[in-house]
mmCIF file as Biopython writes it, N, C-alpha, C and O atoms, coordinates in Angstrom:
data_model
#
loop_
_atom_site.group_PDB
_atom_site.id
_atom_site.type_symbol
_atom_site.label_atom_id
_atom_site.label_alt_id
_atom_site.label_comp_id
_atom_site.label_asym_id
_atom_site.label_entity_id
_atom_site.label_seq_id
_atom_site.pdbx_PDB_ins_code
_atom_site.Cartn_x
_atom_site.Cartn_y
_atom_site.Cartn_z
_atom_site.occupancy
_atom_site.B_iso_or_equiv
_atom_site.auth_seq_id
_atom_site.auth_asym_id
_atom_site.pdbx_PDB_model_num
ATOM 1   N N  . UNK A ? 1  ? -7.957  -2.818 -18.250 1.0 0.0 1  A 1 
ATOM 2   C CA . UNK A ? 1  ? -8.818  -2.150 -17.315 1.0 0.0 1  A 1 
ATOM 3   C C  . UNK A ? 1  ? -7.945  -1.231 -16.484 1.0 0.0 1  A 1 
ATOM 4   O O  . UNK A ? 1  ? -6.865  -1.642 -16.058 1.0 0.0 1  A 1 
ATOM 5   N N  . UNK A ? 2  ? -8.396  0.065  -16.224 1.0 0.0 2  A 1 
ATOM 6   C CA . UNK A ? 2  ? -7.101  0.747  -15.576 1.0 0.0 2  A 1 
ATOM 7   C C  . UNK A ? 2  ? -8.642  2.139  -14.593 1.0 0.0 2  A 1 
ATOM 8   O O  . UNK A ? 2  ? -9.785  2.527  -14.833 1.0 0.0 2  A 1 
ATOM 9   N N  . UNK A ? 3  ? -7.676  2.319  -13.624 1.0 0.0 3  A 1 
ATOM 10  C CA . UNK A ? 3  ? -8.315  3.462  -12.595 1.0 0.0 3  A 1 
ATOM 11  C C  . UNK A ? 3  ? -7.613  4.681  -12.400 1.0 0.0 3  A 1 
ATOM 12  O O  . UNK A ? 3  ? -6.553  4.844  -11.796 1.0 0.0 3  A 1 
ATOM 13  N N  . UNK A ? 4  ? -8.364  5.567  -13.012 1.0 0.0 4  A 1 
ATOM 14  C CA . UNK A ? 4  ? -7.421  6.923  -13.165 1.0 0.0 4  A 1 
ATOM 15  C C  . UNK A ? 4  ? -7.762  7.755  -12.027 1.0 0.0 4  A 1 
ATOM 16  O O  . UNK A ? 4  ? -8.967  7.861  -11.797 1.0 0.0 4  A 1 
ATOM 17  N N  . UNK A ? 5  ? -6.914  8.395  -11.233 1.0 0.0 5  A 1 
ATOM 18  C CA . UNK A ? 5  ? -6.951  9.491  -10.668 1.0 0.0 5  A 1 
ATOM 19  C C  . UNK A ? 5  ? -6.758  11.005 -10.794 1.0 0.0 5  A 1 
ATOM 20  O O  . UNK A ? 5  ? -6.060  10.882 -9.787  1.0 0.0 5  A 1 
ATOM 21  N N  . UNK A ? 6  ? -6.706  12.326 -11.065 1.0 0.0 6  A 1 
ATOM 22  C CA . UNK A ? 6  ? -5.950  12.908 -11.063 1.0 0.0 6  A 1 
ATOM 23  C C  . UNK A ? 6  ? -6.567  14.188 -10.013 1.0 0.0 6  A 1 
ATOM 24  O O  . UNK A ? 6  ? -7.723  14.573 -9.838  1.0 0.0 6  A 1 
ATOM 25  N N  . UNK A ? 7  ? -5.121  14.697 -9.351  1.0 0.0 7  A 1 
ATOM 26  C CA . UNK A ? 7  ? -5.010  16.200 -8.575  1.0 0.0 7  A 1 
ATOM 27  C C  . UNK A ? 7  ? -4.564  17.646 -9.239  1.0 0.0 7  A 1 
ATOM 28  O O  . UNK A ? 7  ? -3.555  17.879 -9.905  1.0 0.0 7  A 1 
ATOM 29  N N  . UNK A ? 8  ? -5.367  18.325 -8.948  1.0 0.0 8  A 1 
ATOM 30  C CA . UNK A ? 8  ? -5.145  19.782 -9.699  1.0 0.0 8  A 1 
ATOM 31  C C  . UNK A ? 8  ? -5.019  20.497 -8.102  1.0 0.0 8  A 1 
ATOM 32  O O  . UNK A ? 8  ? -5.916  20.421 -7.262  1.0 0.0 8  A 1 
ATOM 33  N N  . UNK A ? 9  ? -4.061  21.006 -7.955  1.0 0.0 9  A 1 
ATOM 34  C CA . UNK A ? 9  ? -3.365  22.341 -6.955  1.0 0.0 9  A 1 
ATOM 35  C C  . UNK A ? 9  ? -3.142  21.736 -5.299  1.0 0.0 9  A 1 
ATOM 36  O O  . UNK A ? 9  ? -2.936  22.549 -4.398  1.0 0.0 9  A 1 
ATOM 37  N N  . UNK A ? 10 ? -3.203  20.342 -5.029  1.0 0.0 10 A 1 
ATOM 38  C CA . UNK A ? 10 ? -3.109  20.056 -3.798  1.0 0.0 10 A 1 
ATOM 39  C C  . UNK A ? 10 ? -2.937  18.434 -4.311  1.0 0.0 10 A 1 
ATOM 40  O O  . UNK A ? 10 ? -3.206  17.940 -5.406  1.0 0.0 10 A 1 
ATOM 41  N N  . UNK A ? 11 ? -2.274  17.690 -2.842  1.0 0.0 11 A 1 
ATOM 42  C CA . UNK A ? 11 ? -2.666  16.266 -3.014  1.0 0.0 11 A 1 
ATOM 43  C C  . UNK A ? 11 ? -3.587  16.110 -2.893  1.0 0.0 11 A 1 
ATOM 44  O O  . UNK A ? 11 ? -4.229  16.989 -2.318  1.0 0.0 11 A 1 
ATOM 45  N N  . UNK A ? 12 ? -4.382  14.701 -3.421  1.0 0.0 12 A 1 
ATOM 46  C CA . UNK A ? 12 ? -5.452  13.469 -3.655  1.0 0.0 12 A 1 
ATOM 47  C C  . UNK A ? 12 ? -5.347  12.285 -3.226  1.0 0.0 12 A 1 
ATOM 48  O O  . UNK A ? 12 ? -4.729  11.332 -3.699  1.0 0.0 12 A 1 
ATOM 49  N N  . UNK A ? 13 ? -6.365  12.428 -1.736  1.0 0.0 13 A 1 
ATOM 50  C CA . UNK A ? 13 ? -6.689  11.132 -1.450  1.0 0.0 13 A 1 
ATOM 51  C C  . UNK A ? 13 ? -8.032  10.182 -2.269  1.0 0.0 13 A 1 
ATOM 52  O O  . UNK A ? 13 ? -9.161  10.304 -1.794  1.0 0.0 13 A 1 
ATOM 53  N N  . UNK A ? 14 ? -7.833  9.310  -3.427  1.0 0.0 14 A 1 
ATOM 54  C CA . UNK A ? 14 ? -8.755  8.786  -4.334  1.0 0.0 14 A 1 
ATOM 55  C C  . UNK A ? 14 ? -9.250  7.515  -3.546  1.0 0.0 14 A 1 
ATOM 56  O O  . UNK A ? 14 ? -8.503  6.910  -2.777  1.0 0.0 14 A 1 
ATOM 57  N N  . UNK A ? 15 ? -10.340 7.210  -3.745  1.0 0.0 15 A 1 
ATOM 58  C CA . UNK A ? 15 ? -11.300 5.778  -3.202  1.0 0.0 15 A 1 
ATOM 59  C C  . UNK A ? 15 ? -12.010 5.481  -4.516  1.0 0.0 15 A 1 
ATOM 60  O O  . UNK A ? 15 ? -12.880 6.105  -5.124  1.0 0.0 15 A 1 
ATOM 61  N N  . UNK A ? 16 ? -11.450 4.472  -4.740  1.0 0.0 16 A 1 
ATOM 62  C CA . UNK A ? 16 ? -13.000 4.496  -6.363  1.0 0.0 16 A 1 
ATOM 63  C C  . UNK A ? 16 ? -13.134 2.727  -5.801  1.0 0.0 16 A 1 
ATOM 64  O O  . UNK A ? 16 ? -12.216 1.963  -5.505  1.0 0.0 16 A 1 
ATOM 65  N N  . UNK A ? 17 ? -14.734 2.462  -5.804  1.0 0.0 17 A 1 
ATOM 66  C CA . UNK A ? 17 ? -15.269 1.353  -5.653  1.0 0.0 17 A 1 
ATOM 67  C C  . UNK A ? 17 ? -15.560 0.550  -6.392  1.0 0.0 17 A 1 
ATOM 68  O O  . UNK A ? 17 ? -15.634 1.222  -7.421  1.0 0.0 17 A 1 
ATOM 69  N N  . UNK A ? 18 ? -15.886 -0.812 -6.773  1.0 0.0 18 A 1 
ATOM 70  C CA . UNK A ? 18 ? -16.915 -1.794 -7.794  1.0 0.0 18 A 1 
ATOM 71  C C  . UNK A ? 18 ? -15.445 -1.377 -8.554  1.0 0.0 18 A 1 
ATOM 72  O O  . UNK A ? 18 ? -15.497 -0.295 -9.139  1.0 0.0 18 A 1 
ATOM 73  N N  . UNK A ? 19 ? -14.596 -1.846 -8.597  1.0 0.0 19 A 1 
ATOM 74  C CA . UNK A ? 19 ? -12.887 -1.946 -9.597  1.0 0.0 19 A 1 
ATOM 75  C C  . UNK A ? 19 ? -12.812 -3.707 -9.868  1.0 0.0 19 A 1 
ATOM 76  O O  . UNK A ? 19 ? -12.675 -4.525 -8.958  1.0 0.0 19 A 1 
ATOM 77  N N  . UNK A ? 20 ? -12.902 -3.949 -10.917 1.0 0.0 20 A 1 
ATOM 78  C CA . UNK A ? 20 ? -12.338 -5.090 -11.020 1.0 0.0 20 A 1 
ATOM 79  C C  . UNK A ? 20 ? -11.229 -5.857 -9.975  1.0 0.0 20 A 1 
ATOM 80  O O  . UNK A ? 20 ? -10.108 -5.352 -10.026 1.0 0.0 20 A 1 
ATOM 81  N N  . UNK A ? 21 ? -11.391 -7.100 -8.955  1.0 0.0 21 A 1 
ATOM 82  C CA . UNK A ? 21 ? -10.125 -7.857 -7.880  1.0 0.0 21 A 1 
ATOM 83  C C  . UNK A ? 21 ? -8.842  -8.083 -8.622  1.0 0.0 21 A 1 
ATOM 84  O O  . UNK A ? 21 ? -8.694  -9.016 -9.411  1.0 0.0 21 A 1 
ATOM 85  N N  . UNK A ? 22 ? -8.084  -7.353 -8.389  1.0 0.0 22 A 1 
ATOM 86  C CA . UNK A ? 22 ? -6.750  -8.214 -8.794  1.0 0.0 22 A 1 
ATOM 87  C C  . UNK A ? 22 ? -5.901  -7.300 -8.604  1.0 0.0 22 A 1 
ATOM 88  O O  . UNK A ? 22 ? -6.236  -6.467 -7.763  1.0 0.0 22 A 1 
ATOM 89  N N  . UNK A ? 23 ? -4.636  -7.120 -9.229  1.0 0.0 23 A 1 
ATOM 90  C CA . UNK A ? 23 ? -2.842  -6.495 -9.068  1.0 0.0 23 A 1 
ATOM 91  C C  . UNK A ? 23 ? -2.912  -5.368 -9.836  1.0 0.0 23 A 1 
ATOM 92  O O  . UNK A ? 23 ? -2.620  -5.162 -11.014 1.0 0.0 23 A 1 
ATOM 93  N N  . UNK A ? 24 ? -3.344  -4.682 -8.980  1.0 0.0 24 A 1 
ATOM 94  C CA . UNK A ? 24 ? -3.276  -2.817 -10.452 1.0 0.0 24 A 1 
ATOM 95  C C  . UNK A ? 24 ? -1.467  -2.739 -9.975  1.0 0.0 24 A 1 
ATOM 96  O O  . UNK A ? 24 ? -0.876  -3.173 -8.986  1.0 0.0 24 A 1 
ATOM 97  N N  . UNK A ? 25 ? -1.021  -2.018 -11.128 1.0 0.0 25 A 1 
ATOM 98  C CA . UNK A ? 25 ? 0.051   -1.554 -10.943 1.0 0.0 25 A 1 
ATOM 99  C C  . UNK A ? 25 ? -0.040  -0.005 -11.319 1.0 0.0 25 A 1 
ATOM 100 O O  . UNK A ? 25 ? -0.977  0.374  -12.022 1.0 0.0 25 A 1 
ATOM 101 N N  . UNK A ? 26 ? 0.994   0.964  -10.823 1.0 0.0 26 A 1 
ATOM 102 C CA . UNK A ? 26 ? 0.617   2.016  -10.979 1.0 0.0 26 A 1 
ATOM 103 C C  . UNK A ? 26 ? 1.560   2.827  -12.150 1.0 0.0 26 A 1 
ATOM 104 O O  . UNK A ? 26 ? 2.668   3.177  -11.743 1.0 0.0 26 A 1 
ATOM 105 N N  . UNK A ? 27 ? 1.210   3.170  -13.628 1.0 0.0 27 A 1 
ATOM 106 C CA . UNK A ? 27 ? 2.127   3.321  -15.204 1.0 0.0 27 A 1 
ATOM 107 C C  . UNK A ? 27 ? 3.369   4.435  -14.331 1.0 0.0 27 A 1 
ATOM 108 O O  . UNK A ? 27 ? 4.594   4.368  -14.434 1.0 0.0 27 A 1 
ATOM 109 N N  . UNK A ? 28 ? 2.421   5.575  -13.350 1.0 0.0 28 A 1 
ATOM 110 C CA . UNK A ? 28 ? 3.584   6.449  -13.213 1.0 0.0 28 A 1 
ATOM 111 C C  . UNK A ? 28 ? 4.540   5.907  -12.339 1.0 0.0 28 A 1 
ATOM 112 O O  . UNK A ? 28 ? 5.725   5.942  -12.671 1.0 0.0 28 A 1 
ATOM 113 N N  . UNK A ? 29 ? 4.105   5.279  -10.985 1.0 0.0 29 A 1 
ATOM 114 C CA . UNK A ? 29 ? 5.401   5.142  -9.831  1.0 0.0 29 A 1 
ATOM 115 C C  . UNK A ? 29 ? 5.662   3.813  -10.171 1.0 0.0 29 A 1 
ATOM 116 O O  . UNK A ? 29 ? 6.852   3.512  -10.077 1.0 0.0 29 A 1 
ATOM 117 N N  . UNK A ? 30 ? 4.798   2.803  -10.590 1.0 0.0 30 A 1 
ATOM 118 C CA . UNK A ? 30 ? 5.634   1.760  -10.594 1.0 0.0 30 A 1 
ATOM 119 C C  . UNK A ? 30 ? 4.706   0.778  -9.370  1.0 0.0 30 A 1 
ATOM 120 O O  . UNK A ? 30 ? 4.679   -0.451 -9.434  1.0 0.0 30 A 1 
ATOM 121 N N  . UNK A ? 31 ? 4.005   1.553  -8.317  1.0 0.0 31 A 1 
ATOM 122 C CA . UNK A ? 31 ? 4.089   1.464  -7.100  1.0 0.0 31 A 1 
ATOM 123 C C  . UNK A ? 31 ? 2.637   -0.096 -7.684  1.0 0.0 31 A 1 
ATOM 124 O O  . UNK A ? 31 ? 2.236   -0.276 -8.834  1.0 0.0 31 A 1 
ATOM 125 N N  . UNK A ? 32 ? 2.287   -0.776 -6.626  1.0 0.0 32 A 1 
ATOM 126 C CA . UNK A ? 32 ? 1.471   -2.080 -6.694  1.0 0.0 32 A 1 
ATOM 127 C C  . UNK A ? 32 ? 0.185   -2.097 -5.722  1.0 0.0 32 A 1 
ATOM 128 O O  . UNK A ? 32 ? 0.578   -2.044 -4.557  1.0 0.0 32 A 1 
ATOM 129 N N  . UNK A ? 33 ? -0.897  -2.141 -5.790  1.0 0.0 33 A 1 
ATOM 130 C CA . UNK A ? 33 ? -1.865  -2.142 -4.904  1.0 0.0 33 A 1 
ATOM 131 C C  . UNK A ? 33 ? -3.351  -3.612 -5.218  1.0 0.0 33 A 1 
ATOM 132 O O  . UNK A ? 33 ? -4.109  -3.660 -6.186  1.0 0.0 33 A 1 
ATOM 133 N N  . UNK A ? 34 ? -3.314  -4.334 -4.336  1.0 0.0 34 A 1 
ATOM 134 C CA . UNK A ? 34 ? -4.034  -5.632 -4.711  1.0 0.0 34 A 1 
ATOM 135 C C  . UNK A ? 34 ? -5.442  -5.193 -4.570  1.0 0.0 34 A 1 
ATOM 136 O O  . UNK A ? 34 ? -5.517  -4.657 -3.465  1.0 0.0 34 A 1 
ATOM 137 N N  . UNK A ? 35 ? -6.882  -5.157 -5.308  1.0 0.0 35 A 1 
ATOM 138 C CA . UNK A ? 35 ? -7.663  -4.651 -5.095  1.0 0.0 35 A 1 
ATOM 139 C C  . UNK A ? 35 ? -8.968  -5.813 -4.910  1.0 0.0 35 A 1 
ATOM 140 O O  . UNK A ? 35 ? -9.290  -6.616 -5.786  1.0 0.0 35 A 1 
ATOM 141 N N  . UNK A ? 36 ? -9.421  -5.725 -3.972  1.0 0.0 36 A 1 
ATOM 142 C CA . UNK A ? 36 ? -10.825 -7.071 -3.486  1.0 0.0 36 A 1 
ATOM 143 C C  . UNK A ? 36 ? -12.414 -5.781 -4.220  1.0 0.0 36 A 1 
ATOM 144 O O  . UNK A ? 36 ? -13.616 -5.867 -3.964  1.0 0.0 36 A 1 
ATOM 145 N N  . UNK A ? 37 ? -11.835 -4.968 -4.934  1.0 0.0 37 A 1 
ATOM 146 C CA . UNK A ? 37 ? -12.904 -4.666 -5.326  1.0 0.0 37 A 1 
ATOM 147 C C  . UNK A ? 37 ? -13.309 -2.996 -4.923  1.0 0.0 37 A 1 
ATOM 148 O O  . UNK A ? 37 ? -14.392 -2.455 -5.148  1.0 0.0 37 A 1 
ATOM 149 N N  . UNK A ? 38 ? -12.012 -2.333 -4.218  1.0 0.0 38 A 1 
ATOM 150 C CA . UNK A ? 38 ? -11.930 -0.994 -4.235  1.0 0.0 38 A 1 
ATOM 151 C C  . UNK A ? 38 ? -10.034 -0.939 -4.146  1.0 0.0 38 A 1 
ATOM 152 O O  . UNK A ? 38 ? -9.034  -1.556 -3.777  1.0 0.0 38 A 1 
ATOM 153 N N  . UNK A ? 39 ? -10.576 0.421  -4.857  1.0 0.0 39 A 1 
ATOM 154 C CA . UNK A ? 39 ? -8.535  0.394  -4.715  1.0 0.0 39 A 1 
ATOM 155 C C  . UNK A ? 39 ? -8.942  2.471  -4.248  1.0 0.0 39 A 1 
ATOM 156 O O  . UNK A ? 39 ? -9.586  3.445  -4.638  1.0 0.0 39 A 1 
ATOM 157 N N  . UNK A ? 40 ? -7.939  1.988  -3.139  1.0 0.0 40 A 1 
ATOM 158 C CA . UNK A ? 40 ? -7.430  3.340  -2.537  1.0 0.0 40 A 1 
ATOM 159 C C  . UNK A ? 40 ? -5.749  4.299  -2.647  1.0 0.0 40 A 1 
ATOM 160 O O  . UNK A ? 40 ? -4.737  4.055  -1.991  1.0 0.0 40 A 1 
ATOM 161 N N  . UNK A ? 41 ? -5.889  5.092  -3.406  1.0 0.0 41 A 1 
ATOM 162 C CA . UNK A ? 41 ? -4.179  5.720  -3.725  1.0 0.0 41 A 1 
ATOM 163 C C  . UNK A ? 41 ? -4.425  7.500  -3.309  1.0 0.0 41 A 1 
ATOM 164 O O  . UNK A ? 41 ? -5.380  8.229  -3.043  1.0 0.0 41 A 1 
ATOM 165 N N  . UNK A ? 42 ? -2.967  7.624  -3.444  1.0 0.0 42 A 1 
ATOM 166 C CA . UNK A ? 42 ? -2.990  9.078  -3.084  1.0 0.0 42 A 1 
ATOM 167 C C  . UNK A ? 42 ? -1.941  9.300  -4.281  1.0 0.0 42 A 1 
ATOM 168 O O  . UNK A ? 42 ? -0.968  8.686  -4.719  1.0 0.0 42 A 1 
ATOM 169 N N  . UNK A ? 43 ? -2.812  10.810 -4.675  1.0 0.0 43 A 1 
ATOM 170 C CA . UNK A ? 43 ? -2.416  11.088 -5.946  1.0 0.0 43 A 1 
ATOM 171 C C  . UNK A ? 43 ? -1.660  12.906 -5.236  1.0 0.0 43 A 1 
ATOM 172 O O  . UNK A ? 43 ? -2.287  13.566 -4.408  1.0 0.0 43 A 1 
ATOM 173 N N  . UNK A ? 44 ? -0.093  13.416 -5.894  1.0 0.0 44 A 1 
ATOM 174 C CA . UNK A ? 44 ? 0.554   14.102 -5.719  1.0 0.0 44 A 1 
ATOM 175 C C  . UNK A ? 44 ? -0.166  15.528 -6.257  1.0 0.0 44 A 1 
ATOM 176 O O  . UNK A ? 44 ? -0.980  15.555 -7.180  1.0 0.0 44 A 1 
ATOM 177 N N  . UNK A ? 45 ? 0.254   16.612 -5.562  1.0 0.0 45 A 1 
ATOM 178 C CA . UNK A ? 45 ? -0.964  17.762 -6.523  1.0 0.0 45 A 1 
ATOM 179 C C  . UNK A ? 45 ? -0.125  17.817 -8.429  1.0 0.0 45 A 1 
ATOM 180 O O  . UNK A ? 45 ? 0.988   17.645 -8.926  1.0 0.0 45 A 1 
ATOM 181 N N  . UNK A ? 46 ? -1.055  18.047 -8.735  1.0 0.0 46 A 1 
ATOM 182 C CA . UNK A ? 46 ? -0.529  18.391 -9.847  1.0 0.0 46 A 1 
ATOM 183 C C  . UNK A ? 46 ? -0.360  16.582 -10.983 1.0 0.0 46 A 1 
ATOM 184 O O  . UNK A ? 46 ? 0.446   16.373 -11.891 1.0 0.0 46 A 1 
ATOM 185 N N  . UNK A ? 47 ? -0.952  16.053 -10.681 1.0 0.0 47 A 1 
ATOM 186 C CA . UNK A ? 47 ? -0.666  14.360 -11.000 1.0 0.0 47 A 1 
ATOM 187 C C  . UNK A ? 47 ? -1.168  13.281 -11.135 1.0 0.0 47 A 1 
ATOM 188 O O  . UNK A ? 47 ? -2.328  13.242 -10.726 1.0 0.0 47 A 1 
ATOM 189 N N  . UNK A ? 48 ? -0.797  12.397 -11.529 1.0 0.0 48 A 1 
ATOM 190 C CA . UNK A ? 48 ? -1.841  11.273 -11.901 1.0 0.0 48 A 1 
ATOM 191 C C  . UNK A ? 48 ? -1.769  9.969  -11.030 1.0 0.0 48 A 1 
ATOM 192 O O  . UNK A ? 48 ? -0.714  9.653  -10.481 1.0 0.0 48 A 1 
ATOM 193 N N  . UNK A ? 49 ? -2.456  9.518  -10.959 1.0 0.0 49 A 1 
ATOM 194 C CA . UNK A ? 49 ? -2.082  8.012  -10.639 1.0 0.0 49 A 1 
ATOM 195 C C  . UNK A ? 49 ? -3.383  7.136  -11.792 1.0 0.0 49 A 1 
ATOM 196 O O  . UNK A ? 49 ? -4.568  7.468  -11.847 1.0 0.0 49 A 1 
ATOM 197 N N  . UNK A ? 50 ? -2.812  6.130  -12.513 1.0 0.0 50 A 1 
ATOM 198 C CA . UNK A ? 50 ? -2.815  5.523  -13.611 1.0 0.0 50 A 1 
ATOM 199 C C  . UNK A ? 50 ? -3.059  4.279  -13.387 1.0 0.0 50 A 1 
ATOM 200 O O  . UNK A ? 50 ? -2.779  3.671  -14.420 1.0 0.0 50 A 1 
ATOM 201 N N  . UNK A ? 51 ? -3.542  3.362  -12.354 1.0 0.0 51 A 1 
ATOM 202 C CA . UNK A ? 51 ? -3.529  2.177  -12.260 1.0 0.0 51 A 1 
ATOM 203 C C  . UNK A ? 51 ? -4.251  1.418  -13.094 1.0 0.0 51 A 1 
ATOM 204 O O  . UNK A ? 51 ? -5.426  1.349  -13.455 1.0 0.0 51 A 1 
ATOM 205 N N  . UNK A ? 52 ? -3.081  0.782  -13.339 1.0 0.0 52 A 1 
ATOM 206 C CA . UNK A ? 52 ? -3.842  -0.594 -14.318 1.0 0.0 52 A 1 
ATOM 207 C C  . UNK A ? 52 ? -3.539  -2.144 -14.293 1.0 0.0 52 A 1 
ATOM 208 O O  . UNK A ? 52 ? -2.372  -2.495 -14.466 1.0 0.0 52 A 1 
ATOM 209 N N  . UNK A ? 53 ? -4.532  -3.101 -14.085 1.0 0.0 53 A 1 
ATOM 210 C CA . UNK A ? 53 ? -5.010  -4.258 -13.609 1.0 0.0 53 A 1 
ATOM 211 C C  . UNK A ? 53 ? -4.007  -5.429 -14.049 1.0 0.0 53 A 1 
ATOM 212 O O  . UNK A ? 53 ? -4.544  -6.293 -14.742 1.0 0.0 53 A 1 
ATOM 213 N N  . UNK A ? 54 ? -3.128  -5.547 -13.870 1.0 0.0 54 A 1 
ATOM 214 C CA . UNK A ? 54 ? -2.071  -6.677 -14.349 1.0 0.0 54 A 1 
ATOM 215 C C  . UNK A ? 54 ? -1.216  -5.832 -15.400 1.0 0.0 54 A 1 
ATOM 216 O O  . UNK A ? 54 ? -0.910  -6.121 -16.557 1.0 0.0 54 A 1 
ATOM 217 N N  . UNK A ? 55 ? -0.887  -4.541 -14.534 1.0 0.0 55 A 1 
ATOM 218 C CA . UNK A ? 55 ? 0.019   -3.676 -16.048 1.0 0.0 55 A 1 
ATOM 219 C C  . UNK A ? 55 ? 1.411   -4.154 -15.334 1.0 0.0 55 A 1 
ATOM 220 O O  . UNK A ? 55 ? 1.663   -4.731 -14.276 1.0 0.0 55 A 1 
ATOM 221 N N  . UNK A ? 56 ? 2.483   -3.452 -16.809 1.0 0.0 56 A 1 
ATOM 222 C CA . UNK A ? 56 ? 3.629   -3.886 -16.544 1.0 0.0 56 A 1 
ATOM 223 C C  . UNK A ? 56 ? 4.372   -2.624 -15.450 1.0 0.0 56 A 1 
ATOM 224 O O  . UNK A ? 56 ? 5.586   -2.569 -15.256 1.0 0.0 56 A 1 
ATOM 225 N N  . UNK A ? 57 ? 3.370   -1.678 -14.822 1.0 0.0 57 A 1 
ATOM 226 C CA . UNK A ? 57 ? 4.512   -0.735 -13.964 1.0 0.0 57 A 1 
ATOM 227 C C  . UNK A ? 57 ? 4.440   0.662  -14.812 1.0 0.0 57 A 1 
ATOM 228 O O  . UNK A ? 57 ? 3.612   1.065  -15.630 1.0 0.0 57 A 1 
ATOM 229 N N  . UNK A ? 58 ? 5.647   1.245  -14.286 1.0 0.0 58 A 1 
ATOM 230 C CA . UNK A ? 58 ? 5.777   2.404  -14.863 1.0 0.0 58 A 1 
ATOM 231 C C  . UNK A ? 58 ? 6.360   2.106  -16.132 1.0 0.0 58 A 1 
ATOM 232 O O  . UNK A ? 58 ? 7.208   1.262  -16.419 1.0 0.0 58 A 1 
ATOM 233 N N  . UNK A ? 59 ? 5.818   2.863  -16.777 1.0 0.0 59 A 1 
ATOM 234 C CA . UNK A ? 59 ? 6.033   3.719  -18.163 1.0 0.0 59 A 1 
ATOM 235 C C  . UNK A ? 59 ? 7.288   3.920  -18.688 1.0 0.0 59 A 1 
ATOM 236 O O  . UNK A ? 59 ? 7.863   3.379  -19.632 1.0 0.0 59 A 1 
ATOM 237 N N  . UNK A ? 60 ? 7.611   4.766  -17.942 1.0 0.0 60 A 1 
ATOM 238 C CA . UNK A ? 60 ? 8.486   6.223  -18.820 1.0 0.0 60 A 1 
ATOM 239 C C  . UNK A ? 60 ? 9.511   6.520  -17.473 1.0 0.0 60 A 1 
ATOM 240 O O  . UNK A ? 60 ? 9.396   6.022  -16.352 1.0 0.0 60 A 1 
ATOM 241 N N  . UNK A ? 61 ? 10.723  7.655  -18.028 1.0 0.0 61 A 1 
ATOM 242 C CA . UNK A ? 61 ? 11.900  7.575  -16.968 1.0 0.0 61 A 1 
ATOM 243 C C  . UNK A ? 61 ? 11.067  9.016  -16.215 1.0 0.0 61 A 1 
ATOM 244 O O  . UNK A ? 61 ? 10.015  9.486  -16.648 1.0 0.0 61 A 1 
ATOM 245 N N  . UNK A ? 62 ? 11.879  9.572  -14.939 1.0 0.0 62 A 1 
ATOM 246 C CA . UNK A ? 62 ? 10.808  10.973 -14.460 1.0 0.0 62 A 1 
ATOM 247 C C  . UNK A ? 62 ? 11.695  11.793 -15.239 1.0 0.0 62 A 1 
ATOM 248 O O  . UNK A ? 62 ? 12.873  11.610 -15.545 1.0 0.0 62 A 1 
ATOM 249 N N  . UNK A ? 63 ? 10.700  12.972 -15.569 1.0 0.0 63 A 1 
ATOM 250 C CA . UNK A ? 63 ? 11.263  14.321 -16.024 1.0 0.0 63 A 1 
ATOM 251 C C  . UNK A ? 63 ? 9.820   15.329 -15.515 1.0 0.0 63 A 1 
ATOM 252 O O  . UNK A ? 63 ? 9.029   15.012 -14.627 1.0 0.0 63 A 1 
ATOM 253 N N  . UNK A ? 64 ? 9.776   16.518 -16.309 1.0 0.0 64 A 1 
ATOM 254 C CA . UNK A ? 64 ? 9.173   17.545 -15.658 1.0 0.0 64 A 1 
ATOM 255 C C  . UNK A ? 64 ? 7.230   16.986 -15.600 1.0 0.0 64 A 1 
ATOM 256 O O  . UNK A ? 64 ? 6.372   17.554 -14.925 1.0 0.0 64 A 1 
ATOM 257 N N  . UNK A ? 65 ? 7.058   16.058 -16.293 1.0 0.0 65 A 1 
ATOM 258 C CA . UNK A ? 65 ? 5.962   15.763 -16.242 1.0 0.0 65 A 1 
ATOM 259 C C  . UNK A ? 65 ? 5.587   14.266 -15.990 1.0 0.0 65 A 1 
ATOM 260 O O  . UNK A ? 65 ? 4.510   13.967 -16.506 1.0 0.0 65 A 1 
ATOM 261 N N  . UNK A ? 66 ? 6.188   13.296 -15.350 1.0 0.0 66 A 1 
ATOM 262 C CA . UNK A ? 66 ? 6.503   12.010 -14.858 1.0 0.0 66 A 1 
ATOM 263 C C  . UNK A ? 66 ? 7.141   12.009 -13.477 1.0 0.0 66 A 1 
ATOM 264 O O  . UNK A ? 66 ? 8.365   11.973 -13.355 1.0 0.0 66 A 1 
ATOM 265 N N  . UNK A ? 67 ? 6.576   12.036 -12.765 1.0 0.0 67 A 1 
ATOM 266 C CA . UNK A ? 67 ? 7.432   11.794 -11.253 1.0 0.0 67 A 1 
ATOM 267 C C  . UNK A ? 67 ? 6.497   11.360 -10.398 1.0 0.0 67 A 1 
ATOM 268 O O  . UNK A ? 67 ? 6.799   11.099 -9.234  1.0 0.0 67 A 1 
#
């Protein structure tokens, strides 16, 4: 189960509601957010945020399209 965000030409403040409760982790930063059923992130312009529900973290090392 995973909650995608993404920003085109500015940052993204995302709210998405009714998300499955539990430990999203985020594929690009790595970063961790516990969700009771909304998960709130801020997504960089140009970028994703990828959270997914008991994932293992980030992905991939940064380069021009990972950071």
């Amino acid at each position: 189960y995973a909650v995608v965000g993404l920003a085109i030409g500015s940052d993204q403040a995302i709210a998405v509601d009714q998300v499955r409760p539990g430990l999203y982790r985020d594929a690009v930063t790595g970063g961790e957010l516990h969700s009771d059923g909304q998960l709130r992130f801020q997504v960089k312009a140009n970028g994703a945020g990828i959270w997914v529900l008991n994932g293992p973290g980030k992905i991939g090392d940064d380069g021009p399209y990972l950071h």
